[in-house]
Steps between C-alpha positions, in 0.01 A plus 500: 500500500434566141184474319627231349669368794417155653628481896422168601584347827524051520316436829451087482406336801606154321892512512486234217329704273749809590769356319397534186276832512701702747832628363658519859505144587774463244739671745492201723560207232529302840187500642364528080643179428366384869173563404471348149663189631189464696302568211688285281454206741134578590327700268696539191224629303415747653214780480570858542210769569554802591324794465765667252524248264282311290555061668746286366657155629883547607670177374788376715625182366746458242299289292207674533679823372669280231198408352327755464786680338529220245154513415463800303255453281274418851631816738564790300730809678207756342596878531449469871818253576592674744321520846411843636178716678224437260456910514869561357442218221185670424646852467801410272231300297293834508830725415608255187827416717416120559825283412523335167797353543604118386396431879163603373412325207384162448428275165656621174567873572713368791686273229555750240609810735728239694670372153583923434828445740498101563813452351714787686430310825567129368827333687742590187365851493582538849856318470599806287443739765700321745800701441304842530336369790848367704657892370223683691476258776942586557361888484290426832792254637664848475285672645510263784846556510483888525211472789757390716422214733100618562216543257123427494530234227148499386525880387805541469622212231149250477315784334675653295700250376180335362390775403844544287413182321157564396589859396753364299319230361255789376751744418452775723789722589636469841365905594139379459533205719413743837160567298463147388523375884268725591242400245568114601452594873199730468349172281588198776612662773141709580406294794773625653533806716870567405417453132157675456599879473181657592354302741180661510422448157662120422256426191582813381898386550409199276318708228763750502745261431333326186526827394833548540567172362302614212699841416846295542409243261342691277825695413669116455265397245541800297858458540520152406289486237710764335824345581446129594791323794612230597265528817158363621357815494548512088326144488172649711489839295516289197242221576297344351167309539305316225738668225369832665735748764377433848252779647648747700289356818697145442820708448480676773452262735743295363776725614430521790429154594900399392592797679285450834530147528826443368699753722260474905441129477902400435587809768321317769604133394856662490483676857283245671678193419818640609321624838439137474855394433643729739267297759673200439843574537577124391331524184744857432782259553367210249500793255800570540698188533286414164388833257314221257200467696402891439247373289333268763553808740309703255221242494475481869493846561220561232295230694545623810445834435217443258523873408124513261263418829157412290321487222141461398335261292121503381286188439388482163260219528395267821754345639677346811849552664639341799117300568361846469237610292579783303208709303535676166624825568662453844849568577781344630827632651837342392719541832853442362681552872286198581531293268861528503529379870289192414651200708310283254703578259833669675729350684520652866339856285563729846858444433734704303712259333672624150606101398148383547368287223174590438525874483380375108114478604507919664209685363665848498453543119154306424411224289389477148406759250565729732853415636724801560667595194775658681561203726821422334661882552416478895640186556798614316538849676527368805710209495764713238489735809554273804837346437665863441339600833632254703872518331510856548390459888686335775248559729151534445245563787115660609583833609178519611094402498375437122199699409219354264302686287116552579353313118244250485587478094910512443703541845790445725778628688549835432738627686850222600752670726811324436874519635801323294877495488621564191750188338 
């Protein structure tokens, strides 16, 4: 282990608290969603303590998470949103690497850093991609085609096809997008075994690739600023905040935050849901007889996968959720898996059903100031993709066990063994 290295092994005796403090219960969403069903029913806020990180309540219920979320001005995301080991949060704070990102603002900076690219992710914005995004999702329907009848659909076409879209959307050229992936998996994927690199040394994987994050963009900025595009990456290097450009801390961070979360979290909604799909052989076939419900398919696959697993939210004043008392300063846990599986609010939620009608109410991408600003490109990466899947396949079938990722923050199924006829 390196001297800055952090090994840390989840021993929890209370299977309920496991699942949201021990990465490896994600790689049995079975017995995951098992277990905060029960919580859900019985103690839906609940409180975590364990001797790695600092308490917080785990909230279960949809309207509990809904809330809070809406009430911004009460719960603020701090620059802690993210649960972690209190020792890794307090040696990124200690190293000046602690996230600044839009996730990590609340009040008026939040406001003015979010307005910088707030109008290249509005609906019209996004309609004007549409054609870029259906040309690079026929390059992986190609792709498909040249695999032959047997791929691992999650790396294979999931991954880097989103990848493709947010690299294009930023206007990186197709030979850095092997660095870029690495960057977004060394970021989110750090929990994970197959993902960390090093695994003796997995803080240092995380600081390491800031910094690489860091070198990459810097060249963009300089390169954009010089010679503005039509790109997202030219809007960032050219921001502005109260009349001013936006420090390099904000900047930074606000690469990689379109980067990270727009490529991993629409890879796992892509290659989950159609694990899901593929489950349900007669929901393949409503696809197919009808193409138009895509969208729906998209919506039920982003709630069923609920690829961003938690965030945190900090009390800013005494307060009460779910008939619980809540002190200034104490911490709650959003739990968006959950919430989405809510039978108070979804009908029959432990079934996959792509014409349900209240797919509307999922959670996947927040509530309020801080809804996902790239909401509208996932939803329309993967139902662009889905229709030219299924009418390039005859056939379409689990070629064998999926495999989830180990992430307590942004996870799924990681690896999708498939086998397909080609039309």
């Amino acid at each position: 282990m390196g001297q800055t290295g952090v090994m840390l092994t989840f021993e929890v005796e209370d299977p309920r608290a496991a699942i949201f403090i021990d990465p490896r219960m994600s790689t049995d969403p079975v017995r995951w969603h098992e277990v905060a069903a029960e919580l859900r029913r019985d103690d839906p806020v609940f409180r975590v303590e364990h001797e790695l990180v600092s308490p917080f309540y785990a909230l279960t219920r949809h309207e509990d998470v809904f809330e809070v979320s809406r009430h911004n001005d009460i719960w603020h995301n701090t620059r802690h949103s993210v649960l972690m080991p209190d020792i890794q949060q307090q040696m990124l704070d200690a190293m000046g690497f602690t996230p600044h990102t839009l996730v990590h603002m609340d009040g008026d900076e939040h406001t003015k850093h979010r307005k910088v690219t707030n109008d290249w992710f509005k609906p019209a914005a996004v309609r004007k991609r549409q054609e870029a995004i259906a040309s690079i999702a026929d390059t992986y329907i190609e792709k498909l085609r040249e695999l032959g009848g047997e791929c691992d659909f999650a790396q294979d076409i999931a991954v880097p096809y989103t990848l493709h879209v947010i690299m294009d959307i930023y206007g990186v050229p197709p030979e850095d997008e092997p660095k870029m992936l690495e960057l977004t998996q060394g970021m989110f994927g750090a929990a994970d075994p197959e993902f960390m690199g090093d695994m003796s040394d997995p803080f240092q994987t995380v600081v390491s690739t800031i910094e690489g994050f860091k070198e990459y963009f810097g060249a963009i900025t300089e390169a954009r600023r010089s010679e503005p595009t039509d790109d997202i990456a030219t809007v960032i290097a050219n921001g502005e905040v109260d009349g001013c450009p936006m420090g390099e801390t904000a900047q930074l961070w606000y690469y990689i935050i379109v980067a990270t979360a727009g490529h991993d979290t629409t890879s796992y909604g892509l290659s989950g849901g159609l694990n899901a799909l593929l489950a349900h052989p007669d929901q393949v076939a409503l696809l197919r007889e009808d193409p138009s419900l895509s969208n729906q398919a998209a919506e039920e696959m982003i709630r069923w996968t609920s690829p961003v697993r938690q965030f945190m939210r900090y009390a800013q004043s005494d307060t009460q959720i779910g008939g619980v008392d809540i002190a200034e300063g104490e911490r709650v846990l959003l739990s968006y898996p959950a919430a989405n599986r809510d039978p108070a609010v979804f009908v029959r939620p432990t079934e996959f059903d792509i014409t349900r009608g209240d797919s509307d109410k999922l959670l996947s991408f927040g509530v309020g100031a801080h809804y996902c600003l790239g909401s509208q490109f996932a939803r329309r990466e993967i139902h662009t993709i889905l229709p030219k899947l299924l009418a390039a396949v005859k056939t379409i079938e689990p070629a064998g066990e999926p495999q989830f990722a180990e992430a307590n923050f942004v996870g799924g199924v990681k690896h999708l063994p498939i086998r397909y006829t080609l039309a």
